[in-house]
C-alpha positions in Angstrom: -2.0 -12.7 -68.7 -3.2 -14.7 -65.3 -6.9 -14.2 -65.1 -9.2 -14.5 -61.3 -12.0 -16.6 -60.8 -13.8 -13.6 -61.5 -12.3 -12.0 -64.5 -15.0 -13.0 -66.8 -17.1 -11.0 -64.5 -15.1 -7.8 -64.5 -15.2 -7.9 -68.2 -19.5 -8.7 -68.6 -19.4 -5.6 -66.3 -17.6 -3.1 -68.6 -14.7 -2.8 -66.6 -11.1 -0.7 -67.9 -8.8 -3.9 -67.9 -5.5 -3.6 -67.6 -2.4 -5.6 -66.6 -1.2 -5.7 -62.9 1.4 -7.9 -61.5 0.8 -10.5 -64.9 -3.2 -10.3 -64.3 -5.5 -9.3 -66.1 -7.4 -7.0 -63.7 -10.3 -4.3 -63.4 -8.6 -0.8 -63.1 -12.0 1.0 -63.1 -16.0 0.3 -63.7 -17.9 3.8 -63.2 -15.0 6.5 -62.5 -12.2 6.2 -59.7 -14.1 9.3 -57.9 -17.3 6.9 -57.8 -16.2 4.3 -57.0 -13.9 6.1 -53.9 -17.0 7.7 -52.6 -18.9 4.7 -52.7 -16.2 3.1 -50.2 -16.3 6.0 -48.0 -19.4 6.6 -47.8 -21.1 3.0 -48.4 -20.1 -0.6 -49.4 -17.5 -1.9 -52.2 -15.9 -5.0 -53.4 -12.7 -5.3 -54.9 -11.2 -8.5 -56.2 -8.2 -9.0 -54.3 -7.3 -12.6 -56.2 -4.0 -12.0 -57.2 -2.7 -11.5 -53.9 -0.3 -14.3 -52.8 -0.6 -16.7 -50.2 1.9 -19.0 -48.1 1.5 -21.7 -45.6 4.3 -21.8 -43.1 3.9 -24.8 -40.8 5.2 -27.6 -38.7 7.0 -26.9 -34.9 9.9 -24.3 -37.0 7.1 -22.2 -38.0 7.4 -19.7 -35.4 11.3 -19.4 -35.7 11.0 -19.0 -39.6 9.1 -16.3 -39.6 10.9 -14.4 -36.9 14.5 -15.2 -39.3 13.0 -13.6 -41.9 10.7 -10.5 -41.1 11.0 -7.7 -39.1 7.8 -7.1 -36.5 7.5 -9.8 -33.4 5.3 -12.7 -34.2 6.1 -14.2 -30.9 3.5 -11.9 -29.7 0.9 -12.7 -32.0 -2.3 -14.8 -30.6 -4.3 -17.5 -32.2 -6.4 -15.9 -34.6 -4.8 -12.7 -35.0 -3.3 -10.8 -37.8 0.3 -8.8 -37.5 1.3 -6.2 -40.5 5.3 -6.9 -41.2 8.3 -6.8 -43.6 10.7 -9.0 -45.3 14.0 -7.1 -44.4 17.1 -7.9 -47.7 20.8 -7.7 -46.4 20.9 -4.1 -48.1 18.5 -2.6 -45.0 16.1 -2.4 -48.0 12.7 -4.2 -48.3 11.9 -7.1 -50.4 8.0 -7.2 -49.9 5.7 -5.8 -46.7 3.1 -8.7 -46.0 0.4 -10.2 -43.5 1.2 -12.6 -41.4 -2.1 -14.6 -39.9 -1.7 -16.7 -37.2 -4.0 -19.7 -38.3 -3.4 -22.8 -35.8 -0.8 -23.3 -33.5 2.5 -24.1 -35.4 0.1 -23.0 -38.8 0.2 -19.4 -40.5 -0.3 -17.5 -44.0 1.4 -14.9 -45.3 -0.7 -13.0 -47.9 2.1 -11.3 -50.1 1.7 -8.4 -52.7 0.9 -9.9 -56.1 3.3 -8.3 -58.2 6.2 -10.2 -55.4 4.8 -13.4 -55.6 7.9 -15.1 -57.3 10.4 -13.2 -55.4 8.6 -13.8 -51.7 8.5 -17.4 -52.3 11.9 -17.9 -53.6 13.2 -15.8 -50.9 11.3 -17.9 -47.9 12.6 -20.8 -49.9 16.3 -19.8 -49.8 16.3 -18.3 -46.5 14.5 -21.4 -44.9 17.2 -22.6 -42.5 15.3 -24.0 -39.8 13.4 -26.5 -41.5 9.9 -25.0 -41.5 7.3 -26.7 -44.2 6.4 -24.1 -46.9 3.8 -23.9 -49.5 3.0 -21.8 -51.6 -0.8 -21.4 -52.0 -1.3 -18.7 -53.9 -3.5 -20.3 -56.9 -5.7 -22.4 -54.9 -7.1 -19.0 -52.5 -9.2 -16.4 -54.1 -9.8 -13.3 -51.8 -12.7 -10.4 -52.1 -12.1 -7.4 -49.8 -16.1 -5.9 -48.9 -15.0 -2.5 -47.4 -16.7 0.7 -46.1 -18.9 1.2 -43.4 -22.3 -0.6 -45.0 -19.9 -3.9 -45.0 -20.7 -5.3 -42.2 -24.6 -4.7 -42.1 -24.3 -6.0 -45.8 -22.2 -9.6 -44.8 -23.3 -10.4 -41.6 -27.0 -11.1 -43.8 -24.3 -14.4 -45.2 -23.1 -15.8 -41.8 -23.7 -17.1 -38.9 -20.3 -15.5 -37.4 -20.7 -12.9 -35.1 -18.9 -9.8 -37.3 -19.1 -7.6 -34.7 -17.2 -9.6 -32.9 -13.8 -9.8 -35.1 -11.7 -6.8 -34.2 -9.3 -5.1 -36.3 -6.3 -7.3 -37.3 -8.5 -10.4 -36.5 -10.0 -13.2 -38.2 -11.6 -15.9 -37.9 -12.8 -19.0 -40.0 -16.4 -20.1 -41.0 -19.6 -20.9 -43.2 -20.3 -17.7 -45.5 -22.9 -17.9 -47.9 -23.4 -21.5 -47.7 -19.3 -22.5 -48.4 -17.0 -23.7 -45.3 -14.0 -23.0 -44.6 -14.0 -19.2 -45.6 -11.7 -16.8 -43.7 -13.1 -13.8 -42.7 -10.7 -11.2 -41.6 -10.5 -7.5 -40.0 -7.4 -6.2 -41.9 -8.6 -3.7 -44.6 -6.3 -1.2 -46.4 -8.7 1.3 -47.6 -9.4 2.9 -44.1 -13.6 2.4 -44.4 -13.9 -0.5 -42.3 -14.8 -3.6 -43.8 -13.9 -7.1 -44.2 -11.4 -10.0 -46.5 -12.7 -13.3 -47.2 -10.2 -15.5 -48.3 -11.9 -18.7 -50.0 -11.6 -21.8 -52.5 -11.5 -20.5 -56.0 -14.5 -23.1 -56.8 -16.6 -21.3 -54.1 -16.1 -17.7 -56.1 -18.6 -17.4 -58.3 -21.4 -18.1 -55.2 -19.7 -16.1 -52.9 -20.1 -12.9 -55.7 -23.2 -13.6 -55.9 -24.4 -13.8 -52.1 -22.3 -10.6 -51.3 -23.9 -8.5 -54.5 -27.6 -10.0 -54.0 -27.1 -9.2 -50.1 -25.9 -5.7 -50.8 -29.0 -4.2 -52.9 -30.3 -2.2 -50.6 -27.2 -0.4 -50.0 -26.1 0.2 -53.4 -23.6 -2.5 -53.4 -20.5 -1.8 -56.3 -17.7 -3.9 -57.7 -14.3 -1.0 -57.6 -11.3 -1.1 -59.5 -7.6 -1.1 -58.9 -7.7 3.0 -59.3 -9.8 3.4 -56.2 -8.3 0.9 -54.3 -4.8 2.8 -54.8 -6.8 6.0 -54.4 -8.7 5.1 -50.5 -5.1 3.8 -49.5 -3.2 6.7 -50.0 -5.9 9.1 -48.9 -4.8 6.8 -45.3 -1.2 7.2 -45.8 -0.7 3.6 -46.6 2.2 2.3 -48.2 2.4 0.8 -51.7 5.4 -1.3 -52.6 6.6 -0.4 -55.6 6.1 3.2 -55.2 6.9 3.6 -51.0 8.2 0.7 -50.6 11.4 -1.5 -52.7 14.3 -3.2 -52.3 16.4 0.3 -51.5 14.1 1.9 -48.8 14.4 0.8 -45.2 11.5 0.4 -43.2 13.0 3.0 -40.7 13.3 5.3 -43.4 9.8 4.5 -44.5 8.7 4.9 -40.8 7.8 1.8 -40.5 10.3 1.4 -37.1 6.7 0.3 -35.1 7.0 -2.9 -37.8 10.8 -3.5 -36.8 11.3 -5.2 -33.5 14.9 -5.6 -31.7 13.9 -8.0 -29.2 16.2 -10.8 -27.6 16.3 -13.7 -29.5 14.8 -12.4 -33.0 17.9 -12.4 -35.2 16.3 -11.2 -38.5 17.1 -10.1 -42.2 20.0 -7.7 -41.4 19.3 -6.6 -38.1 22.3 -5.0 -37.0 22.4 -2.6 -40.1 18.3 -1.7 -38.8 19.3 -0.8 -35.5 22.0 1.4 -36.2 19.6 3.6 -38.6 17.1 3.4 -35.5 19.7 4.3 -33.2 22.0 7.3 -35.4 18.8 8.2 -37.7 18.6 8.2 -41.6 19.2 10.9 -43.7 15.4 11.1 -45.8 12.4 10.1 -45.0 9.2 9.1 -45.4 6.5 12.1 -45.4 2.9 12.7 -46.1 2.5 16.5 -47.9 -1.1 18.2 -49.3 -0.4 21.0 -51.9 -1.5 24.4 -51.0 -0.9 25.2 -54.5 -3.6 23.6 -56.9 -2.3 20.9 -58.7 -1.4 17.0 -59.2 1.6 15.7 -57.4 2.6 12.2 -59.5 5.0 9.3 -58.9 8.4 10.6 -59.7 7.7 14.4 -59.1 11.1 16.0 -57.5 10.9 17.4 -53.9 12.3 20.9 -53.8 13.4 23.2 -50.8 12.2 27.2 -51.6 15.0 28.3 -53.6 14.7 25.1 -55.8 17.6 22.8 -54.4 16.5 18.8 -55.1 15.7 16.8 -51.8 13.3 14.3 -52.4 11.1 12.2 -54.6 7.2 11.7 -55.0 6.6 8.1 -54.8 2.6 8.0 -54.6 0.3 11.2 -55.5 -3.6 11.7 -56.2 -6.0 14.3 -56.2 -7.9 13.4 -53.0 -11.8 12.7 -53.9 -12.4 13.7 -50.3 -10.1 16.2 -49.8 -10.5 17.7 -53.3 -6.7 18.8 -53.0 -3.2 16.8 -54.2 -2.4 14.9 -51.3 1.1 12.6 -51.8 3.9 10.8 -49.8 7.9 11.3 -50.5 10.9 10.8 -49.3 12.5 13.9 -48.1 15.9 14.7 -46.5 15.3 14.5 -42.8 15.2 18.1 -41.9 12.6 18.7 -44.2 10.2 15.8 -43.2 8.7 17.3 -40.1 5.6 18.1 -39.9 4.2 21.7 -41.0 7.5 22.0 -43.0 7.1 24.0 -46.2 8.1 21.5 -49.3 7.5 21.8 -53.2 6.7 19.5 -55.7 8.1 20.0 -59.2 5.4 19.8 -61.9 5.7 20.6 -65.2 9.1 23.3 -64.3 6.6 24.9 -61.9 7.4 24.3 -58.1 4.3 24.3 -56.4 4.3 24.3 -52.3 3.1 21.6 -49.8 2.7 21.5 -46.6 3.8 18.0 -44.7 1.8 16.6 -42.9 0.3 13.6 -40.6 -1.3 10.9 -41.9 -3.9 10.2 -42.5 -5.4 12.7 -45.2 -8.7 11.5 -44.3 -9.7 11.5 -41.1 
């Protein structure tokens, strides 16, 4: 298994390991519940070092990326951060990313970890306009810091004005004596907070700083578990579970990602802009359970007299909401909101309620 620069810490720490995307990674430390609440509530680190990182550069850069994914980053400024797709010639998806615009005719695309492979050896076959690629994956660690203690805890490491980075921004600087680190707005757990992205020889001070820093607030590493847990209680996609190479991002309502502008001739665009344009035939939903119980990856989707029409793809019991809380893929009539759905569990259909995201509010 690939290991982080901070594996060895997980491990001293007593974290459940467990393999995810080929790394050895910290599921849990004190209890997914725990460790959600302290994100919600107060300040958390997760190590976010498997996630994949490309430079795109050079004057193609620009034109690249708009060949290959599906949102406008024409549009995007100088030290800004767009969320986006890599659209396959099915009307599938073959990985939703980052894009960060770094320095003119200079971005990164931060990629899911389990897709590293896949990502670069699609950019590499589909790189028709010359742009210089490299794949920098294993020479960037990344920490997310997230909930709303975050800030007051890493603005005590660096001279950069935090306050000052908006959502979907970033900017690069000195944090906790090392140079060079990106700090960035873009969390996916919905508690505020911040990225660093950062040379893995810089790793094991950065830790430090952040968890010496954090003391006061009562300052906790969290696992994979929570980190899947404070996503979907947002209503965040997963790829893998929401997201693969057989849903469309239309069908995923992700149609705010997928931009028909002149000039951007992307991944199967025509096949896109007829679903936008004729509508799909299932979609994406977010449901709670009115029923007690556990909706799970996989779960079938039943209508009130038992007929199949969806899937579960991601399911929790919400440690806020204290109630199963999921997303699915539904036929279209069933996936507006306040229909009444059910989720299959153990031969007992239990009912839901669909709903708008996000669970937590």
């Amino acid at each position: 298994m690939k290991t982080t620069p901070f594996t060895d810490v997980h491990i001293a720490l007593g974290a459940k390991m467990h393999e995810f995307a080929g790394y050895n990674m910290p599921i849990e430390y004190t209890g997914i519940i725990d460790e959600h609440m302290t994100v919600v509530n107060g300040v958390g680190v997760f190590d976010v070092s498997h996630m994949g990182e490309f430079w795109v550069k050079g004057p193609n850069a620009l034109a690249f990326i708009q060949s290959v994914t599906s949102n406008d980053a024409s549009v995007l400024p100088l030290g800004k951060a767009q969320y986006t797709c890599f659209p396959n010639e099915q009307g599938g998806i073959v990985d939703d990313l980052l894009v960060y615009h770094y320095e003119p005719e200079k971005y990164m695309l931060v990629v899911n970890a389990a897709n590293i492979e896949k990502d670069w050896n699609w950019c590499v076959s589909h790189n028709t306009v010359g742009a210089e690629l490299e794949n920098a994956s294993d020479n960037i660690a990344q920490l997310a810091i997230q909930g709303p203690k975050a800030l007051e805890v890493l603005q005590r490491l660096t001279p950069v004005d935090l306050s000052a980075i908006p959502y979907y921004a970033f900017t690069t600087g000195e944090f906790a004596g090392c140079k060079q680190v990106i700090i960035s707005n873009t969390g996916y757990t919905g508690a505020g907070g911040f990225e660093l992205y950062f040379y893995p020889s810089d790793a094991m001070t950065i830790w430090n700083a952040i968890f010496e820093a954090g003391k006061p607030e009562g300052i906790k590493p969290i696992g994979l578990g929570a980190r899947d847990t404070l996503r979907l209680e947002m209503g965040f996609c997963l790829y893998g579970n929401d997201l693969d190479d057989t849903t469309s991002p239309i069908e995923a309502g992700l149609g705010w990602i997928t931009k028909f502008v002149d000039g951007k001739n992307f991944t199967n665009r025509a096949e896109l802009e007829r679903q936008k344009k004729e509508g799909v035939t299932r979609k994406l939903c977010a449901f709670e359970l009115v029923d007690k119980g556990i909706p799970r990856h996989g779960y079938p989707i039943v209508d009130a007299e038992g007929n199949a029409i969806g899937v579960v793809t991601s399911g929790t019991m919400s440690p806020v909401l204290k109630k199963g809380i999921g997303m699915g893929y539904v036929q279209t009539a069933y996936s507006k909101v306040g229909s009444e759905i059910y989720i299959q569990v153990r031969n007992r259909n239990l009912k839901a309620q669909v709903v708008k995201a996000p669970f937590r509010k």
